[in-house]
Structure formats: structure tokens, C-alpha cells
C-alpha positions, 0 to 999 in steps of 0.5 A, spaced: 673 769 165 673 774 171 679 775 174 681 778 182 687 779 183 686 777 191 682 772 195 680 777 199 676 782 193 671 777 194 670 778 201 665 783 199 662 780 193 656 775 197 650 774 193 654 776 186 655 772 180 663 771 180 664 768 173 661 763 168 664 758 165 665 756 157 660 752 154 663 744 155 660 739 151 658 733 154 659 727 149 658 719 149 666 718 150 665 722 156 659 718 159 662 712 157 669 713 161 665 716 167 661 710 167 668 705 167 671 710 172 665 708 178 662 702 175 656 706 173 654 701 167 647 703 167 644 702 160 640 708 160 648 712 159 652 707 156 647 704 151 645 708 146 640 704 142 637 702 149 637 708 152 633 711 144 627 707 148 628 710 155 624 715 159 630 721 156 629 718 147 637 717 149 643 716 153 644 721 158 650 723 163 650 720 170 648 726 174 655 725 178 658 726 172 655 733 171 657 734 178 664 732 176 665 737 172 665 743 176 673 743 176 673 744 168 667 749 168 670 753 175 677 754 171 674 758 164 670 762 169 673 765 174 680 766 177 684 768 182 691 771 182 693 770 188 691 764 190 696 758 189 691 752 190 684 750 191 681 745 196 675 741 196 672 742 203 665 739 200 657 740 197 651 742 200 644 742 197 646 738 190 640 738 185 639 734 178 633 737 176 634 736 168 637 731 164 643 732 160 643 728 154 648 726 149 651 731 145 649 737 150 652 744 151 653 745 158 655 751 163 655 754 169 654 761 172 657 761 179 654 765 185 658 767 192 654 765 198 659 765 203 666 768 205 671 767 210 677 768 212 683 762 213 689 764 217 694 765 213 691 769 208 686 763 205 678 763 205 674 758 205 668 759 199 661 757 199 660 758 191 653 756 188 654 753 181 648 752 176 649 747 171 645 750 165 644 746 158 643 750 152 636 749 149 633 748 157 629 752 161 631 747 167 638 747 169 641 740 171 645 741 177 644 745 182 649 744 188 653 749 193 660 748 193 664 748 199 672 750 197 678 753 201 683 757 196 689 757 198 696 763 197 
């Protein structure tokens, strides 16, 4: 994990990686909680003898459930010392170019693509987050993250 001591040591850090995360495994448990959580039951995630006939050989996880793993892959990526909160401002550009099957290690590199400066000592912070899984070439999200950091 990198850690900054201040919001501002990133001001100069545009177009570098700024952390990447710990490996997360991604288990049917998951998929099946995210599933009740957006009343997504398609059978190609939630049901595992199905799904071995699918497109994929197996369940896979929603893409949005893979989105929806940024907080925990951003917490064992990076951190700033200074910064008290965090704030979704919102996505641009978001990618699934590859599956994630169950049982799969994921990951994310984080590279900062924008830096401005909030009043108050804050930045609001376009990060690209790339979602690898062990084993693939492709990745299997691809999604610029828009977030405020706060003192």
C-alpha cells in the first residue's frame, strides 16, 4: 500500500500509478448477496449448474458488482494521511472487457488522471481504476473514478 502524507503530494503525480490493491477474491456468496442487494437474479450468476452450460462454462459476477469493489480495492491500495473522508463525485468511461468468473482473484492498479484543488484543502481526483484477474490478459473493469477527498 502507498501512503501520502497530504492530498496536495498528489497534485504532481498525474498520469502515475498511485497504489494497487491487495488480491480479493470474488466467491458465489458474494454474487449471490449482490444479486438480493439489486434484484439482479440472472441465472448466468446465481446458478451455478445453469450457468456450467452458459457462454462463460460458469457463473460470473455482475459487472456491477466488480465496479462496486473499488472502496475495498482503493482501501489496500493506497492512502492519505490527511484526508479524513472520501466522496464519490461520480464515473466516466466504465468497461467490462472480460468476465470474472467464480472463485477468481481480482486487483486494481490506480492511475491519477486529474487533480484539482477544492476550497478548504480538499481535491477532487479523477483516478483510473483497472480491474485485473489473475490468469487473464484482458482486464475486467476499466472505469475512471471521479472522487473528492476531503481534511
Amino acid at each position: 500500500m502507498k501512503t501520502y502524507e497530504k492530498i496536495t503530494d498528489l497534485a504532481g503525480r498525474i498520469g502515475e500509478c498511485i497504489g494497487i490493491s491487495d488480491w480479493f477474491a470474488v466467491e458465489q456468496e458474494r454474487i449471490n448477496l449482490f444479486a438480493d442487494a439489486t434484484g439482479d437474479h440472472q441465472w448466468i450468476h446465481v446458478d451455478p449448474e445453469r450457468a456450467k452450460g452458459g457462454p462463460f462454462g460458469g457463473p460470473i459476477a455482475h459487472g456491477f458488482l466488480t465496479l462496486s469493489l473499488l472502496p475495498v480495492l482503493t482501501a489496500t491500495a493506497y492512502k492519505i494521511l490527511d484526508a479524513r473522508t472520501g466522496v464519490n463525485y461520480g464515473l466516466d468511461k466504465v468497461r467490462f472487457p472480460a468476465p470474472v468468473r467464480v472463485g477468481s482473484l481480482v486487483r486494481a492498479h490506480f492511475k491519477l488522471l486529474a487533480w484539482d484543488p477544492l476550497a478548504g484543502g480538499g481535491a477532487q481526483m479523477k483516478v483510473e481504476m483497472t480491474v485485473e484477474c489473475q490468469g487473464l490478459d484482458k482486464p475486467v473493469c476499466v472505469a475512471e473514478s471521479i472522487m473528492r477527498r476531503l481534511p
